[in-house]
C-alpha positions as CSV (number, residue, x, y, z in Angstrom):
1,X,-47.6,39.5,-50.0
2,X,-51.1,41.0,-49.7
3,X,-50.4,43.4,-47.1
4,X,-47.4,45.0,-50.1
5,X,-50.1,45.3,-52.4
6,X,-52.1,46.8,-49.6
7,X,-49.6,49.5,-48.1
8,X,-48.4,50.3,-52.2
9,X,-52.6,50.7,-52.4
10,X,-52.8,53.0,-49.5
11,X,-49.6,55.2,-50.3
12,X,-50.6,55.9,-54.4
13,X,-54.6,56.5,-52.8
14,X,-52.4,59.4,-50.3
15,X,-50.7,60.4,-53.1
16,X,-53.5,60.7,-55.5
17,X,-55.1,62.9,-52.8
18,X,-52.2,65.0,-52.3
19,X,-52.0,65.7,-55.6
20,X,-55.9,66.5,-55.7
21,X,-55.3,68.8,-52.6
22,X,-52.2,70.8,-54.2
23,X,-54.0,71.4,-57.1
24,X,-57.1,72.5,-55.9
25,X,-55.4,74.9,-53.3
26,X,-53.8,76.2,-56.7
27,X,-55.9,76.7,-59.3
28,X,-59.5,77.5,-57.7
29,X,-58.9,81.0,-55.3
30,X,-61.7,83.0,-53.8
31,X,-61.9,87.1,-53.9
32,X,-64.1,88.9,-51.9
33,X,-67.1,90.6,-53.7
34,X,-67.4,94.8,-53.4
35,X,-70.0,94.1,-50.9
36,X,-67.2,91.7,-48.7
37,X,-64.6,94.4,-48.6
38,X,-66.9,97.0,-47.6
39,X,-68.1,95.4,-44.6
40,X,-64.4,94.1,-43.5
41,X,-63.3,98.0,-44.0
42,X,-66.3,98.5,-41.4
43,X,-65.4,96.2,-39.0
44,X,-62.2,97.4,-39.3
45,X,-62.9,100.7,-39.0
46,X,-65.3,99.9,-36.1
47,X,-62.2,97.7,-34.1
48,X,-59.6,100.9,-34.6
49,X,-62.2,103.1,-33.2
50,X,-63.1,101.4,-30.1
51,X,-59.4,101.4,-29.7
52,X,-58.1,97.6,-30.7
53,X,-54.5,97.0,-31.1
54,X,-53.2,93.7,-31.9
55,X,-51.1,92.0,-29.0
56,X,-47.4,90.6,-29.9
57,X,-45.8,87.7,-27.3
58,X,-44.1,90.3,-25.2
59,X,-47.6,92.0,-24.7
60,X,-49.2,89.1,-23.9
61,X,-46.1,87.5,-21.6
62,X,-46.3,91.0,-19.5
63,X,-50.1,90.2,-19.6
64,X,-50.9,87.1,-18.0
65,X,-49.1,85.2,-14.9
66,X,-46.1,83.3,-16.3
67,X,-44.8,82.1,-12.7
68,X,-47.2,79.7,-12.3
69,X,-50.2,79.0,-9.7
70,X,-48.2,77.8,-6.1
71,X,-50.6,76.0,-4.1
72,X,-49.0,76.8,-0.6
């Protein structure tokens, strides 16, 4: 009997925290400051300059050795 009091216990405790979790995530957001911003546009700037380009999966797959390493 005390180990239904003790899993009801444990599943309103995750609950509770659930709750707290979705909530937060909700109602308290972050924004960058002016000063934030201005230095991401640099390092952005910075990245396209130097010639960066994001990878997708094909890029990567044509990349990188997908057959495997054969130890013969």
């Amino acid at each position: 009997m005390t180990s239904i009091f003790a899993f009801a216990a444990f599943i309103a405790v995750a609950l509770v925290g659930w709750c707290i979790a979705e909530g937060k995530a909700k109602f308290v957001t972050y924004k960058n400051s002016k000063e934030e911003e201005a230095v991401l546009e640099q390092g952005r700037r910075q990245l396209e300059q130097n010639g960066y380009s994001e990878l997708n999966i094909k890029d990567v797959m044509r990349m990188i050795a997908t057959t495997g390493y054969s130890a013969v």
